[in-house]
C-alpha positions in Angstrom: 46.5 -28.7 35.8 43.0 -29.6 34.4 43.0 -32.6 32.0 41.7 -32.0 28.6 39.1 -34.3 27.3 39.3 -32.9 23.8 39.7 -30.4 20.8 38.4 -26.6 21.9 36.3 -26.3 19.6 36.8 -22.2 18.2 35.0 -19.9 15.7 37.2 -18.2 13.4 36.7 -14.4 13.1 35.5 -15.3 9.1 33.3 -17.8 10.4 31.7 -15.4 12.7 31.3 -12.7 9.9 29.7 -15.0 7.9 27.0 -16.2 10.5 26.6 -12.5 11.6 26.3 -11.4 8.3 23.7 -14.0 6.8 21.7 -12.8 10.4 21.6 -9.8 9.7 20.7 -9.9 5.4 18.0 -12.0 6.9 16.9 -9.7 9.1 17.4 -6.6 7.1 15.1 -9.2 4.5 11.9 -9.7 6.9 12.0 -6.1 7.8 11.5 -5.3 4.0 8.8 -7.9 3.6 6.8 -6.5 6.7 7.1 -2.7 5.8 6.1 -3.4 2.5 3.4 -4.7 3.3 -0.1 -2.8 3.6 -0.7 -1.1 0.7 -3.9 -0.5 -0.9 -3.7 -0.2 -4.8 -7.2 -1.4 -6.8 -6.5 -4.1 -9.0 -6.9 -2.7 -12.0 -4.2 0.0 -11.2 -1.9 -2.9 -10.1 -2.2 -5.0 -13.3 -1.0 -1.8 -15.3 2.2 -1.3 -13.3 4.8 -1.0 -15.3 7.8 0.2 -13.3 6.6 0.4 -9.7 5.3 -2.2 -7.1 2.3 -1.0 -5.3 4.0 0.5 -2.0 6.2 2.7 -4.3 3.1 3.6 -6.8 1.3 4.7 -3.2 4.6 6.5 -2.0 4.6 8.6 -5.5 0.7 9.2 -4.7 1.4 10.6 -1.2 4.6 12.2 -2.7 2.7 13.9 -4.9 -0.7 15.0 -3.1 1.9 16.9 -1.0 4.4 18.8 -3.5 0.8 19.6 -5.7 -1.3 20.3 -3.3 -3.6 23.1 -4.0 -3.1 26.3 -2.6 -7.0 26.9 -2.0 -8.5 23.5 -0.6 -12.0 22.6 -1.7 -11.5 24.5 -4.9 -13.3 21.5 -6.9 -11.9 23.7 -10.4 -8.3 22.2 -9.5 -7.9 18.9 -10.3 -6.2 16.9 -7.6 -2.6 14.7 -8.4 -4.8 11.9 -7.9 -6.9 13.1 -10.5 -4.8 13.6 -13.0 -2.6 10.1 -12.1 0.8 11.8 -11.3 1.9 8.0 -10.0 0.6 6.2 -13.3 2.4 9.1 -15.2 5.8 8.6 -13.1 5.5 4.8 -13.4 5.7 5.0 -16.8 8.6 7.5 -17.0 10.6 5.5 -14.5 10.1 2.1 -16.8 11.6 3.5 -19.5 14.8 5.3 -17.9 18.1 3.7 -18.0 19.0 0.7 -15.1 21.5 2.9 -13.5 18.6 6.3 -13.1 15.7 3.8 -12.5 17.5 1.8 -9.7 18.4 5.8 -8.1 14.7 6.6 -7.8 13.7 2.9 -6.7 15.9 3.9 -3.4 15.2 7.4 -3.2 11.4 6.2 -3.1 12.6 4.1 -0.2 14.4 6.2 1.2 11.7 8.4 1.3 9.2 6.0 2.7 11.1 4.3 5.5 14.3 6.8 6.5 13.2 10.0 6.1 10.5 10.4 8.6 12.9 9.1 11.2 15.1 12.8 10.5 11.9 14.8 11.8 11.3 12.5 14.5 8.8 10.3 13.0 8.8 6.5 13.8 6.2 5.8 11.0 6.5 5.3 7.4 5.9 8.5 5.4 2.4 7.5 3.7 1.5 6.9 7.1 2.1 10.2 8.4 -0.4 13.3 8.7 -0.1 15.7 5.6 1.6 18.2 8.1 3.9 15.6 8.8 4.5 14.6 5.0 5.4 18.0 4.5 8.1 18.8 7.4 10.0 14.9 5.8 9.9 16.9 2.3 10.7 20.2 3.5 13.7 18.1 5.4 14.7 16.8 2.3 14.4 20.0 0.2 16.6 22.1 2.5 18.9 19.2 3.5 22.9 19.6 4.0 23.4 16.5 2.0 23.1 17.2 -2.0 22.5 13.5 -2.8 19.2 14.3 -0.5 18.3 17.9 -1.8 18.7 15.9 -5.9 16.6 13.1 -5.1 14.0 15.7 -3.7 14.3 17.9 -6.4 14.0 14.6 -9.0 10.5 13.8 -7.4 9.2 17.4 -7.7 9.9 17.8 -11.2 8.4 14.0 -11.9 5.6 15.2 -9.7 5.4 19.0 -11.7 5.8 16.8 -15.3 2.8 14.6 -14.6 0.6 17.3 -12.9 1.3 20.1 -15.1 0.7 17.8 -18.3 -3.1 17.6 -18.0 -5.0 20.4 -19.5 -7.3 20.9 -16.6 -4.3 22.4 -14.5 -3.2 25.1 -17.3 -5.7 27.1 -16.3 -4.1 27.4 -13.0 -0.9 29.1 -14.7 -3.0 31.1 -17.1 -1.9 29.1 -19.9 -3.2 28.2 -22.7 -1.8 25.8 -24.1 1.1 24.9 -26.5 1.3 26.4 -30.1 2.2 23.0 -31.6 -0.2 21.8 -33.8 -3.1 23.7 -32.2 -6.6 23.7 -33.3 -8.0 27.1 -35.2 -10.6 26.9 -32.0 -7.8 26.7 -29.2 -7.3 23.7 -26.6 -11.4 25.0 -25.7 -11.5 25.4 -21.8 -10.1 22.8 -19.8 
């Protein structure tokens, strides 16, 4: 028989819980720092945020260059999602819906950013990704198995659609010509 020189000194299975978990909420913690990192929004864009940091204002950007792209490229008559600030238009939206719906579309964003490439085989973030690329993650997401996935796609299409589609330079593109509500004797003029 050995001799013992003192107390074994265990871990309880809570202890080890704890000391795992707080490793891995710091871990999961420095990976969100680093791949938020690396986004380019100008200043003056930045200070007007109302809803969005910057890497989910350039996730809506990319978002929406993709579900609004034009069907003729280099037609300089149809004004691009950039031009017509579909992010600034969904930042503002998003800031004034309910805790609940806002936090949703915070995580679908990030979802949409860091996860969903990974489905199609894509290690890097989506605003990363070629515009081919960008559009097999949506496409993905739009014919997914999982309905939480196929809403979240269809509530960023229909933020995207609401802030293209609200600038009179795309009517044209749907042959429309505008609303009836308090419209001039001269019409909304050509956009």
């Amino acid at each position: 028989m050995l001799p013992v020189t003192g107390p074994a000194r265990t871990t309880s299975r809570r202890r080890f819980l704890a000391i795992g978990g707080g490793a891995l909420a710091l871990a999961a913690g420095a990976v969100a720092v680093v791949r938020t990192r690396g986004y380019d929004v100008p200043a003056e864009v930045e200070a007007k945020l109302e809803a969005f940091s910057p890497w989910q204002y350039v996730v809506v950007q990319h978002v929406a260059r993709r579900i609004a792209a034009p069907d003729r490229e280099g037609d300089a008559s149809i004004p691009t999602p950039d031009a017509t600030d579909v992010a600034g238009f969904v930042d503002g939206y998003v800031a004034r819906l309910p805790g609940p719906l806002k936090r949703d579309l915070l995580r679908a964003l990030a979802f949409v950013e860091h996860l969903a490439p990974l489905s199609v085989g894509c290690a890097s973030r989506f605003t990363r990704l070629s515009a081919s690329d960008q559009d097999r993650v949506l496409a993905s997401l739009e014919s997914s198995g999982q309905d939480l996935l196929r809403g979240a796609f269809d509530g960023l299409k229909s933020l995207v659609f609401m802030g293209y589609y609200r600038d009179p330079r795309t009517w044209r593109i749907l042959s429309y010509d505008g609303p009836r509500v308090n419209r001039p004797d001269e019409g909304w003029g050509k956009p």
